[in-house]
PyMOL Python script that loads the backbone (N, CA, C, O; Angstrom):
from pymol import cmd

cmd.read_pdbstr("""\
ATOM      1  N   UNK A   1       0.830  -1.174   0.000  1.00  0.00           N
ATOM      2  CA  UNK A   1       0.000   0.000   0.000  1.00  0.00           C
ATOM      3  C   UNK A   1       0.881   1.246   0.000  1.00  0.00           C
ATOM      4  O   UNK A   1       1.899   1.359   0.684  1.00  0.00           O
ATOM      5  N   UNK A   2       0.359   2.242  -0.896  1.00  0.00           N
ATOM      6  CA  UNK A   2       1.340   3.495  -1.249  1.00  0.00           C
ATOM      7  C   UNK A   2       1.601   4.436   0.221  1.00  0.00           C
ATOM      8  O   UNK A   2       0.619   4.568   0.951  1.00  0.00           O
ATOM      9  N   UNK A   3       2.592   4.922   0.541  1.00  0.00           N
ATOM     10  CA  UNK A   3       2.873   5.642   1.628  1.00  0.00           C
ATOM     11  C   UNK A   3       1.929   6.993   1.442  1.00  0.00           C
ATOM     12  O   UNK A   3       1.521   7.411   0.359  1.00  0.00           O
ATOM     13  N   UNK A   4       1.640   7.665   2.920  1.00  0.00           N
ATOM     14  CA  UNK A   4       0.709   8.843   2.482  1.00  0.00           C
ATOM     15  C   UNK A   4       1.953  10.176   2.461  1.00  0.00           C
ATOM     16  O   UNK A   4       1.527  11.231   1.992  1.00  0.00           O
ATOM     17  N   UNK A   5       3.268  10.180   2.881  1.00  0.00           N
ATOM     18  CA  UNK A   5       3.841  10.758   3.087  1.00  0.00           C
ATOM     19  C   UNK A   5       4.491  11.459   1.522  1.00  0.00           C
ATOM     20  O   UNK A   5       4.760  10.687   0.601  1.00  0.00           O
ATOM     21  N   UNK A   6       4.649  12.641   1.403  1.00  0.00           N
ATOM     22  CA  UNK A   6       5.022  13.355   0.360  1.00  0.00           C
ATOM     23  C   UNK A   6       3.959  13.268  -0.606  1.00  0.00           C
ATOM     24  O   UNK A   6       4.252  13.416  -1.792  1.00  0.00           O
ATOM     25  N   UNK A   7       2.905  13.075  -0.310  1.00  0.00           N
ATOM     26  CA  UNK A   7       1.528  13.266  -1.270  1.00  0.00           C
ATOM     27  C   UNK A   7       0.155  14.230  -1.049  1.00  0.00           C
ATOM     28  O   UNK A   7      -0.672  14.038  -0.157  1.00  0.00           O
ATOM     29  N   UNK A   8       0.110  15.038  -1.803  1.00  0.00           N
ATOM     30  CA  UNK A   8      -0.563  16.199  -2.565  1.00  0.00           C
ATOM     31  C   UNK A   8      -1.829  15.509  -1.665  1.00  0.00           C
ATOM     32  O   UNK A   8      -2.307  14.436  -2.033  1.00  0.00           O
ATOM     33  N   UNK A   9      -2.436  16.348  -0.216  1.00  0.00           N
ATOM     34  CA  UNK A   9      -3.141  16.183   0.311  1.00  0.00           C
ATOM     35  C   UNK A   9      -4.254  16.732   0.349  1.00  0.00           C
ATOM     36  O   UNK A   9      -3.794  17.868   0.462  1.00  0.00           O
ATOM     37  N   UNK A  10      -5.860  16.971   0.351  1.00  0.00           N
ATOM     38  CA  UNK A  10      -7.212  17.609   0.269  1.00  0.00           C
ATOM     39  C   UNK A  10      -7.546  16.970   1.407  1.00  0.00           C
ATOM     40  O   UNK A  10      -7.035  15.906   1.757  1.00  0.00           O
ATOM     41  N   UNK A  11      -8.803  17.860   2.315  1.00  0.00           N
ATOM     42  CA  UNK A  11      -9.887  17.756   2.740  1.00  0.00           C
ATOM     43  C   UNK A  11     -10.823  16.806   2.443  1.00  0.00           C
ATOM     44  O   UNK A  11     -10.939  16.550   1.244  1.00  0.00           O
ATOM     45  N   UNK A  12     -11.527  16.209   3.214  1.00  0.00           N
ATOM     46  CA  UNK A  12     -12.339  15.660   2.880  1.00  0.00           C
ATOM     47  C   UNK A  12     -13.498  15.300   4.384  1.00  0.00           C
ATOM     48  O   UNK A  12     -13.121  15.180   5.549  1.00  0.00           O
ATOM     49  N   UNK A  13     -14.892  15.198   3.884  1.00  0.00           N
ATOM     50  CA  UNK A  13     -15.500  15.578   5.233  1.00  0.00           C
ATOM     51  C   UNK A  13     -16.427  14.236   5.279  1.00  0.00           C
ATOM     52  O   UNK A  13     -16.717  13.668   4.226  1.00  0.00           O
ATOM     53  N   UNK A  14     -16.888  13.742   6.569  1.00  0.00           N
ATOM     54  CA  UNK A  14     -17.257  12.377   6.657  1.00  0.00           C
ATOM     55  C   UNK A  14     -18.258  12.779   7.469  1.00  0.00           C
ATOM     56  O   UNK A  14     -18.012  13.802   8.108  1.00  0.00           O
ATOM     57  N   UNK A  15     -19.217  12.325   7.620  1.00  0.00           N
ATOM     58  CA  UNK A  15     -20.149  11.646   8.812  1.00  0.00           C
ATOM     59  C   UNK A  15     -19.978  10.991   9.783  1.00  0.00           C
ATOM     60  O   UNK A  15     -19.691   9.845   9.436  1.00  0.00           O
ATOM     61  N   UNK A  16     -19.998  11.098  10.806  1.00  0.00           N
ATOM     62  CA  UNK A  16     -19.922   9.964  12.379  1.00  0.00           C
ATOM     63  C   UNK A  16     -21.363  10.061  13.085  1.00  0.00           C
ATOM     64  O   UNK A  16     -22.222  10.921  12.895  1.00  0.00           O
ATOM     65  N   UNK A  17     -21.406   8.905  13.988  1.00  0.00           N
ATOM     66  CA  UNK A  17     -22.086   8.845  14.912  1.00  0.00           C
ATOM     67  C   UNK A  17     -21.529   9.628  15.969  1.00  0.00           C
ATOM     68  O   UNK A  17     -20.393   9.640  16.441  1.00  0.00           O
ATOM     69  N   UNK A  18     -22.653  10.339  16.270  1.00  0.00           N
ATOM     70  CA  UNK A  18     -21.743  11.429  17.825  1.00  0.00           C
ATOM     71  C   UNK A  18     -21.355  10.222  18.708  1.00  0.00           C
ATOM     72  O   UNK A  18     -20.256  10.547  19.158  1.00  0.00           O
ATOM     73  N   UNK A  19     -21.691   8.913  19.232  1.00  0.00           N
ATOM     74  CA  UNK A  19     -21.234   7.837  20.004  1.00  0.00           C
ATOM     75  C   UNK A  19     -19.563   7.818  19.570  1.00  0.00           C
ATOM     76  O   UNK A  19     -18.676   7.769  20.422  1.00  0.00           O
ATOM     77  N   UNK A  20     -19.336   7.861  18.280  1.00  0.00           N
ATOM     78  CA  UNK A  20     -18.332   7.545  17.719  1.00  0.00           C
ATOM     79  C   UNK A  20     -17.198   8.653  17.881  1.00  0.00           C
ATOM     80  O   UNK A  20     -16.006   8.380  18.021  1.00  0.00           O
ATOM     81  N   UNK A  21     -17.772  10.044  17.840  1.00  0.00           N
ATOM     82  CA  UNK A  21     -16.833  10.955  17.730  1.00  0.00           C
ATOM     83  C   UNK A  21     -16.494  11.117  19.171  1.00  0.00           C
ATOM     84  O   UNK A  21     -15.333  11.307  19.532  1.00  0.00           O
ATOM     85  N   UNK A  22     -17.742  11.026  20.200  1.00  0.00           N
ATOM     86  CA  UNK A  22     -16.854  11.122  21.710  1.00  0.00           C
ATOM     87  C   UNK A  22     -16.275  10.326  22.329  1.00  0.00           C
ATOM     88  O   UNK A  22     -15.709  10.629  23.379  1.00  0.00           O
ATOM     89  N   UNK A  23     -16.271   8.859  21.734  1.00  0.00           N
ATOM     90  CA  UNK A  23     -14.695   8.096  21.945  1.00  0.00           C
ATOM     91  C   UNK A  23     -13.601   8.547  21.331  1.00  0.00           C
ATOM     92  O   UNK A  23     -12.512   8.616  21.902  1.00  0.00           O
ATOM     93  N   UNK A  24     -13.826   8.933  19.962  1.00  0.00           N
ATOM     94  CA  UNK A  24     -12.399   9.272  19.526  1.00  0.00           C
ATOM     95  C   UNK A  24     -11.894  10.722  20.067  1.00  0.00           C
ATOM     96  O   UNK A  24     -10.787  11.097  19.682  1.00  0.00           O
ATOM     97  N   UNK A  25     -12.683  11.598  20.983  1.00  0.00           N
ATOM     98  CA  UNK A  25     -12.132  12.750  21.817  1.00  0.00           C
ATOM     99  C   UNK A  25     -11.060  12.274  22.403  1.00  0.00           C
ATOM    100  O   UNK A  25      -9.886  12.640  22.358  1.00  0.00           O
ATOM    101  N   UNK A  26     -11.876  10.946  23.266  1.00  0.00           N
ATOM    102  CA  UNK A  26     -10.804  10.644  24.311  1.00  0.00           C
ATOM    103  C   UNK A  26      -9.462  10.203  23.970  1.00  0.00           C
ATOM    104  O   UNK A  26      -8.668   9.764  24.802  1.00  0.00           O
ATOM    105  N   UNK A  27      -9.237  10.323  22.795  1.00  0.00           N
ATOM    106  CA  UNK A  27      -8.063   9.728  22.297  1.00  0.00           C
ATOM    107  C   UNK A  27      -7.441  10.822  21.328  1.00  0.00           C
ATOM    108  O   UNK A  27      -7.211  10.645  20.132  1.00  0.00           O
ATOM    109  N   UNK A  28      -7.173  12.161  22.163  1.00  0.00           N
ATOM    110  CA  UNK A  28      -6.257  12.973  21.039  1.00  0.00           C
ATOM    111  C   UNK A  28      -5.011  12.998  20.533  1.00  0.00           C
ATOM    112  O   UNK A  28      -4.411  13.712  19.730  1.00  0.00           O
ATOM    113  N   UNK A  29      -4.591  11.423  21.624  1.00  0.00           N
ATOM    114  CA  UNK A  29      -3.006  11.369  20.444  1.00  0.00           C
ATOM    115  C   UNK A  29      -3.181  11.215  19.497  1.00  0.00           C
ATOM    116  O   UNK A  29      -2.346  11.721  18.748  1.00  0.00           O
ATOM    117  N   UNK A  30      -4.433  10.376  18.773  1.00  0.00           N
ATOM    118  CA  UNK A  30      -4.528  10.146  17.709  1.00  0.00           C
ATOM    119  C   UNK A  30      -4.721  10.446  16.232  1.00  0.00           C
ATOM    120  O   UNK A  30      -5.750  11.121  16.221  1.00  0.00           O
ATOM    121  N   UNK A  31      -4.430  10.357  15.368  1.00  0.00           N
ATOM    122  CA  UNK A  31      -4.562  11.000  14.131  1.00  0.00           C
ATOM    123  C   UNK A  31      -5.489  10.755  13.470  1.00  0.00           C
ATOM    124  O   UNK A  31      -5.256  10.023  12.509  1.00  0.00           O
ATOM    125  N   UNK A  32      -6.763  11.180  13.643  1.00  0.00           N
ATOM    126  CA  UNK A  32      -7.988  10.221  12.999  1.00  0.00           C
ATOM    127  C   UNK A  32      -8.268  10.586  11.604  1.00  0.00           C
ATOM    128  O   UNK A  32      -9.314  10.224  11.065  1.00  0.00           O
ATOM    129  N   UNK A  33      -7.204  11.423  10.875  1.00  0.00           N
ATOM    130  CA  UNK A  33      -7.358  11.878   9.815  1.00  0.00           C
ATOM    131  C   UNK A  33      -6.270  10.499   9.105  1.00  0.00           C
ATOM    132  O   UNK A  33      -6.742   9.930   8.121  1.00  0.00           O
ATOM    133  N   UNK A  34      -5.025  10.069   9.564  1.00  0.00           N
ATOM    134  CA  UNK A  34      -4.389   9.487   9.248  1.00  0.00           C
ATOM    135  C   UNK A  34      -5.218   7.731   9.529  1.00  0.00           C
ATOM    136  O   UNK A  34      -4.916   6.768   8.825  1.00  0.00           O
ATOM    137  N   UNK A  35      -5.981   7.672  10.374  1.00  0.00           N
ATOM    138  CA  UNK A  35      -6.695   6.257  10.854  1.00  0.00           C
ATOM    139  C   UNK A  35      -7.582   6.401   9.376  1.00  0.00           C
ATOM    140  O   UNK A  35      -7.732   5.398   8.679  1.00  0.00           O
ATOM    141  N   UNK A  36      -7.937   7.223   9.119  1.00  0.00           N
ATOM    142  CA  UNK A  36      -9.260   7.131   8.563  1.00  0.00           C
ATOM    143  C   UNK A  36      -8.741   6.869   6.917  1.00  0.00           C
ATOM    144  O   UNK A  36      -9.314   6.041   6.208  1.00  0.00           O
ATOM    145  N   UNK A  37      -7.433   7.798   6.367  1.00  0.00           N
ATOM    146  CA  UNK A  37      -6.741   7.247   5.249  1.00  0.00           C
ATOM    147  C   UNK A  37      -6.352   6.261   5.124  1.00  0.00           C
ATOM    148  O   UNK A  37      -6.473   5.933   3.943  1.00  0.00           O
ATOM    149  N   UNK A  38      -5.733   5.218   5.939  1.00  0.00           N
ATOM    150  CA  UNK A  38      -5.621   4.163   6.166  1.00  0.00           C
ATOM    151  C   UNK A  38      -6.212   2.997   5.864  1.00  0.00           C
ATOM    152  O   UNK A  38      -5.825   2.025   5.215  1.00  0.00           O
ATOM    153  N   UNK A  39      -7.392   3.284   6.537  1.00  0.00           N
ATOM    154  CA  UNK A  39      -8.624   2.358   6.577  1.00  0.00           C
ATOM    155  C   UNK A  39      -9.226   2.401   4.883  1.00  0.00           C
ATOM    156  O   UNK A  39      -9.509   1.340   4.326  1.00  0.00           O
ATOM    157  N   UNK A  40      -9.389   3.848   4.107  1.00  0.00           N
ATOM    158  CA  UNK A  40      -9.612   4.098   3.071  1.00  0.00           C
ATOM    159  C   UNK A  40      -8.870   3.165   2.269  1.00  0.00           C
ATOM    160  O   UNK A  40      -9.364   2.165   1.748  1.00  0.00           O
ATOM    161  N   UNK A  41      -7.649   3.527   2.182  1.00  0.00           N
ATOM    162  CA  UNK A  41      -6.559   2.550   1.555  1.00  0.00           C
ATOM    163  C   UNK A  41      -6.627   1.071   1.657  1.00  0.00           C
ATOM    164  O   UNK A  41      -6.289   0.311   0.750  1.00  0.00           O
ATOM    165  N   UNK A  42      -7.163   0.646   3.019  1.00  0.00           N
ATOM    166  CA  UNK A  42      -6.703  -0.709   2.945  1.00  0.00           C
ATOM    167  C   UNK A  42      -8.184  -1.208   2.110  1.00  0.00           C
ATOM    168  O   UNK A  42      -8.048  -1.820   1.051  1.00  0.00           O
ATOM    169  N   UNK A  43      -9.599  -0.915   2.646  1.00  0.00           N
ATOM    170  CA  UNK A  43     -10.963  -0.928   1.932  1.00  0.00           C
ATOM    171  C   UNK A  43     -10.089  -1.206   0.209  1.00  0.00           C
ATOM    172  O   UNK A  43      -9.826  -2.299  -0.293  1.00  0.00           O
ATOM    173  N   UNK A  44      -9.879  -0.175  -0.223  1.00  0.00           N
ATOM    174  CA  UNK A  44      -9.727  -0.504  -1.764  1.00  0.00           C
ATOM    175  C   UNK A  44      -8.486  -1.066  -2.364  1.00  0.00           C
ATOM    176  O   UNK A  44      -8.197  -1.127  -3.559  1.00  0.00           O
ATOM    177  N   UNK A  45      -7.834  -1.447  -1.381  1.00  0.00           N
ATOM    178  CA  UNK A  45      -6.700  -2.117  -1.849  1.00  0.00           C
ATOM    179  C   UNK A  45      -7.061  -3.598  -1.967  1.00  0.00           C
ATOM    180  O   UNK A  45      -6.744  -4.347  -2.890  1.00  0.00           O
ATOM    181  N   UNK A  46      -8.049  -4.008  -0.465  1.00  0.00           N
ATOM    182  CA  UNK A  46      -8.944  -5.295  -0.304  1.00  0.00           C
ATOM    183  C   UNK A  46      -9.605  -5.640  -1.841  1.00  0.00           C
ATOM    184  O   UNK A  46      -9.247  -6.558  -2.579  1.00  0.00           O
ATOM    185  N   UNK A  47     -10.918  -4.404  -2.164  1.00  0.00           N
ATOM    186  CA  UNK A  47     -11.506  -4.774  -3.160  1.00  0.00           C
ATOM    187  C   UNK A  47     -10.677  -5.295  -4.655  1.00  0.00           C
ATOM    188  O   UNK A  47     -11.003  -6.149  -5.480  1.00  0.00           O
ATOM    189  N   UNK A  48      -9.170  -4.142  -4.567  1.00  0.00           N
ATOM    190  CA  UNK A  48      -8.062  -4.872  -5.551  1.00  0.00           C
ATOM    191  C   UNK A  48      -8.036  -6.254  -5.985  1.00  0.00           C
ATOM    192  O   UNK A  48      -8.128  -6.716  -7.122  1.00  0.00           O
ATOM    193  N   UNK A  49      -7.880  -6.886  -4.750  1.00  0.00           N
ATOM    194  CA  UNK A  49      -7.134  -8.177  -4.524  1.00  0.00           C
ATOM    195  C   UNK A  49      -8.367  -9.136  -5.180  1.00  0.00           C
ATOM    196  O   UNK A  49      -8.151 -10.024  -6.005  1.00  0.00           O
ATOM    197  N   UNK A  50      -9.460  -8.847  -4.748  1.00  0.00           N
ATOM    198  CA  UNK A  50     -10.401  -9.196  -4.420  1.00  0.00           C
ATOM    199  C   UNK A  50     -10.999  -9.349  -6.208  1.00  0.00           C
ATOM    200  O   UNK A  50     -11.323 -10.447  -6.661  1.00  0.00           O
ATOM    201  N   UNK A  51     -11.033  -8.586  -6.703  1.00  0.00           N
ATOM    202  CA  UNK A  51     -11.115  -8.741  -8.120  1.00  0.00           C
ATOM    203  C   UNK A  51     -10.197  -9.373  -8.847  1.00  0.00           C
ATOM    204  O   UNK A  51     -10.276 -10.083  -9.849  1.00  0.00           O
ATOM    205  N   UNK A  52      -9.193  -8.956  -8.096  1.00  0.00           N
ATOM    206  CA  UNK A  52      -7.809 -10.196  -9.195  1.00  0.00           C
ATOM    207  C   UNK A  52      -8.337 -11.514  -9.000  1.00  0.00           C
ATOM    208  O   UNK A  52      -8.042 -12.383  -9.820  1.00  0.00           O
ATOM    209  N   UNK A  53      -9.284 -11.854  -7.756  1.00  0.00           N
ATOM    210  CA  UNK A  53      -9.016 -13.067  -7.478  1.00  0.00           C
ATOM    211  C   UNK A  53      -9.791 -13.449  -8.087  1.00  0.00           C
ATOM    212  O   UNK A  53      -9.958 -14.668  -8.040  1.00  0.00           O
ATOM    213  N   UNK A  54     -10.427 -12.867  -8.727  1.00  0.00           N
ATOM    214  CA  UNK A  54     -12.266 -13.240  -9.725  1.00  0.00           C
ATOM    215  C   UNK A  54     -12.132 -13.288 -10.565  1.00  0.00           C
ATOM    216  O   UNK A  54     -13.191 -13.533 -11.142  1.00  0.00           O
ATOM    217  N   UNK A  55     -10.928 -13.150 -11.522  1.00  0.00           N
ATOM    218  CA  UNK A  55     -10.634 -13.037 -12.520  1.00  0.00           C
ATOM    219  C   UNK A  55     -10.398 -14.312 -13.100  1.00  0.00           C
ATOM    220  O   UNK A  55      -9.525 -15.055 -12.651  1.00  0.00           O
ATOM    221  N   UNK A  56     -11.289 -14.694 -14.305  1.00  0.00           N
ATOM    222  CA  UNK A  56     -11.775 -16.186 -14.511  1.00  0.00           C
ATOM    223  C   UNK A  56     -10.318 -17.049 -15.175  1.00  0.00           C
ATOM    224  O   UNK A  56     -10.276 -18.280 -15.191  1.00  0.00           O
ATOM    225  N   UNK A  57      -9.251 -16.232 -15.666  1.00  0.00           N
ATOM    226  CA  UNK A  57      -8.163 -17.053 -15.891  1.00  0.00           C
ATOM    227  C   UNK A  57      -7.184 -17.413 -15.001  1.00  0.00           C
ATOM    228  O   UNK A  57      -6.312 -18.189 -15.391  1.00  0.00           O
ATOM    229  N   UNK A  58      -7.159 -16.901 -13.621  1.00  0.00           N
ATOM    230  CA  UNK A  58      -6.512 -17.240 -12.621  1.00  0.00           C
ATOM    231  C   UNK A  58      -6.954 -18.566 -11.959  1.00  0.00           C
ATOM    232  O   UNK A  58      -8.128 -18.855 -11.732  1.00  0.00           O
ATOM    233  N   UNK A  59      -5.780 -19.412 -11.648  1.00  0.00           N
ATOM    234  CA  UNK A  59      -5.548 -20.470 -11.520  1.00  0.00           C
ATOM    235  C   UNK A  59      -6.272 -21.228  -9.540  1.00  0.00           C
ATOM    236  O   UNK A  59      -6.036 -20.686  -8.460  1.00  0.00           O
ATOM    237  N   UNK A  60      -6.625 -21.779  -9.635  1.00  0.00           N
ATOM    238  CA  UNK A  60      -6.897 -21.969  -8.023  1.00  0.00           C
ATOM    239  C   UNK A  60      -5.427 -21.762  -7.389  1.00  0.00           C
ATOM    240  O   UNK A  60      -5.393 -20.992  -6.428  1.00  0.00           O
ATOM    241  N   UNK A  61      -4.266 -22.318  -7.777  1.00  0.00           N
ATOM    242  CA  UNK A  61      -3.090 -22.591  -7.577  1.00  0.00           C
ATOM    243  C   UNK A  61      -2.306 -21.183  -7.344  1.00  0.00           C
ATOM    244  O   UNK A  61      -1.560 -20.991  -6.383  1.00  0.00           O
ATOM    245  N   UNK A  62      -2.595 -20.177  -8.412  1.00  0.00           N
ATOM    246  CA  UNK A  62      -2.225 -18.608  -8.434  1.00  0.00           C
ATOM    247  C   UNK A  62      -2.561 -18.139  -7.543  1.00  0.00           C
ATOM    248  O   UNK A  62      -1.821 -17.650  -6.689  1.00  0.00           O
ATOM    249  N   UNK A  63      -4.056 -18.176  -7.512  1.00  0.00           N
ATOM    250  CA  UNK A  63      -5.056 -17.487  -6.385  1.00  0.00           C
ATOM    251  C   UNK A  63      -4.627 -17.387  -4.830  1.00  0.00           C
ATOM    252  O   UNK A  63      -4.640 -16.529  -3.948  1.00  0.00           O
ATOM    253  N   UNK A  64      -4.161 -19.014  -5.012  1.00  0.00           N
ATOM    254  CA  UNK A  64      -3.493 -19.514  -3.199  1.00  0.00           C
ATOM    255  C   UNK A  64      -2.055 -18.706  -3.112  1.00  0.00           C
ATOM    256  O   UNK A  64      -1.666 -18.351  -1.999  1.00  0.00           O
ATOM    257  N   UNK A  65      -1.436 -18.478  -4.035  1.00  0.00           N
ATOM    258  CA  UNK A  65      -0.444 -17.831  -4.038  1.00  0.00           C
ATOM    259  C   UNK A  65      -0.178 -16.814  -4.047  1.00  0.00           C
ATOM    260  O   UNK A  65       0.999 -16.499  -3.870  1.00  0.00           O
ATOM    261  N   UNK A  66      -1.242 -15.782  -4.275  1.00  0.00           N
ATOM    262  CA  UNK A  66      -1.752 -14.336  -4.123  1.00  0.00           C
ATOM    263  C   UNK A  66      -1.995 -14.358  -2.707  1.00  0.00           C
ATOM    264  O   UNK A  66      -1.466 -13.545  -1.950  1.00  0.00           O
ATOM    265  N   UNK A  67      -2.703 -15.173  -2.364  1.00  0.00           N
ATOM    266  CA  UNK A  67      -3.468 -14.717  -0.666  1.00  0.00           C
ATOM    267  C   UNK A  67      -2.416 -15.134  -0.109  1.00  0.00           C
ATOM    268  O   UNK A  67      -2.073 -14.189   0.601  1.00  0.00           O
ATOM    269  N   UNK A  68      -1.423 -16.248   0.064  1.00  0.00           N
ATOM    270  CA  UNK A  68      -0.653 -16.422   0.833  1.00  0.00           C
ATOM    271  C   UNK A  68       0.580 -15.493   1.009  1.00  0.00           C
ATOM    272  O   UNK A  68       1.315 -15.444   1.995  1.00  0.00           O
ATOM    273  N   UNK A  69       0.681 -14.657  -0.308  1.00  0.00           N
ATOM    274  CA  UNK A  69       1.952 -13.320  -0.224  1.00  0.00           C
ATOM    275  C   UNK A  69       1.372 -12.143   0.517  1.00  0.00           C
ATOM    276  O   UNK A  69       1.870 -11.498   1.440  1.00  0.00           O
ATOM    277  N   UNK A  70       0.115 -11.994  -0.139  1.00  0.00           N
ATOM    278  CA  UNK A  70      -0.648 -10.939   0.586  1.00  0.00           C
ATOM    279  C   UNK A  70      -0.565 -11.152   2.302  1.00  0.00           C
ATOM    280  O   UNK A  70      -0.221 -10.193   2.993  1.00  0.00           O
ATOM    281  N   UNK A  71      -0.917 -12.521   2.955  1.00  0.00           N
ATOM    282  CA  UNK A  71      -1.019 -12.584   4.516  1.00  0.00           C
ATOM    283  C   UNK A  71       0.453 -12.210   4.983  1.00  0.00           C
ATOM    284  O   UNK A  71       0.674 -11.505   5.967  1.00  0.00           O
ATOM    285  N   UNK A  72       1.261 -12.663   4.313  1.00  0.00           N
ATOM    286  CA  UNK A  72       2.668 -12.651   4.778  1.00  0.00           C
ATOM    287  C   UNK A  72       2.856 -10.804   4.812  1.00  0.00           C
ATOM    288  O   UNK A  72       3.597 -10.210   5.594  1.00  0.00           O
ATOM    289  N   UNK A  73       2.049 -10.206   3.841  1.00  0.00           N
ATOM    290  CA  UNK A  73       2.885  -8.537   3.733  1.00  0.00           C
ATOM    291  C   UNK A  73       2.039  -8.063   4.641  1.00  0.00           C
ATOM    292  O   UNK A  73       2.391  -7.152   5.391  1.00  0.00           O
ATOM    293  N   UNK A  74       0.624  -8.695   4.709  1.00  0.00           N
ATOM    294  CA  UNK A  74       0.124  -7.546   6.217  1.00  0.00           C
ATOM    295  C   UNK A  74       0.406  -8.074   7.582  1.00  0.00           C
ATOM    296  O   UNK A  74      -0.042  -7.400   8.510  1.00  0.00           O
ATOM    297  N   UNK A  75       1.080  -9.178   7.876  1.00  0.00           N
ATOM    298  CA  UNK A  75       1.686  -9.818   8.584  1.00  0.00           C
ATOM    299  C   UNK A  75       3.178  -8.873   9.207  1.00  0.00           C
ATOM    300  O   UNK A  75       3.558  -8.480  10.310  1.00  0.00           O
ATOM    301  N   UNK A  76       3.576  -8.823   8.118  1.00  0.00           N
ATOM    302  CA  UNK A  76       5.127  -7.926   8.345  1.00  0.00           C
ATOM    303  C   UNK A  76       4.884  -6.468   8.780  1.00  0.00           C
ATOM    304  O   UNK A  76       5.536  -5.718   9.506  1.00  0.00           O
ATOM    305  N   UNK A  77       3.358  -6.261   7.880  1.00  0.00           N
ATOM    306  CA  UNK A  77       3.039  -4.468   8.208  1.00  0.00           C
ATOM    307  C   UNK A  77       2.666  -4.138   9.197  1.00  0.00           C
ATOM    308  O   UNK A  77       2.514  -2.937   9.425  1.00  0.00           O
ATOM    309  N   UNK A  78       2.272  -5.499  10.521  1.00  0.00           N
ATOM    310  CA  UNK A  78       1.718  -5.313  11.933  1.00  0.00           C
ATOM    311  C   UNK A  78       2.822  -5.456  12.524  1.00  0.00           C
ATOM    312  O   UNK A  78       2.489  -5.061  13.641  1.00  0.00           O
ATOM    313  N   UNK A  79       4.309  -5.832  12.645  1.00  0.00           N
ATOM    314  CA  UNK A  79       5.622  -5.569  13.196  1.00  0.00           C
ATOM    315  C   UNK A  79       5.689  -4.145  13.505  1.00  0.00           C
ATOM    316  O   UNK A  79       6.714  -3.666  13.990  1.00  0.00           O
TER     317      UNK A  79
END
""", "prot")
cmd.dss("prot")
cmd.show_as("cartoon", "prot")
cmd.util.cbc("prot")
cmd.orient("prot")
């Protein structure tokens, strides 16, 4: 997944549940602008994968070999 760092950044405005926004008060170390890109990123990086894997010339054999590189890199990205 592409780094967010050195990239041409915009605004962008969301909806919450007020339940939702006064937990994340309690937590102003946090970057909920950076949680929330994140989460964006990983959502459509998922659907990525997720279509390669549907893709009717890919092999059962490929497929296992896609998901098993993929577990290993978000595996390493939780270190």
């Amino acid at each position: 997944m592409p780094n967010q760092e050195n990239k041409k950044m915009v605004h962008f405005n969301i909806t919450l549940p007020e339940e939702l926004l006064s937990e994340m008060k309690e937590h102003p170390e946090v970057n909920w602008s950076r949680v929330a890109a994140k989460a964006f990123e990983r959502h459509l990086w998922a659907e990525k994968m997720l279509r390669e894997l549907e893709e009717p010339s890919i092999t059962d054999e490929e497929a296992a070999r896609r998901v098993i590189k993929t577990r290993k890199k978000l595996l390493a990205e939780k270190v």
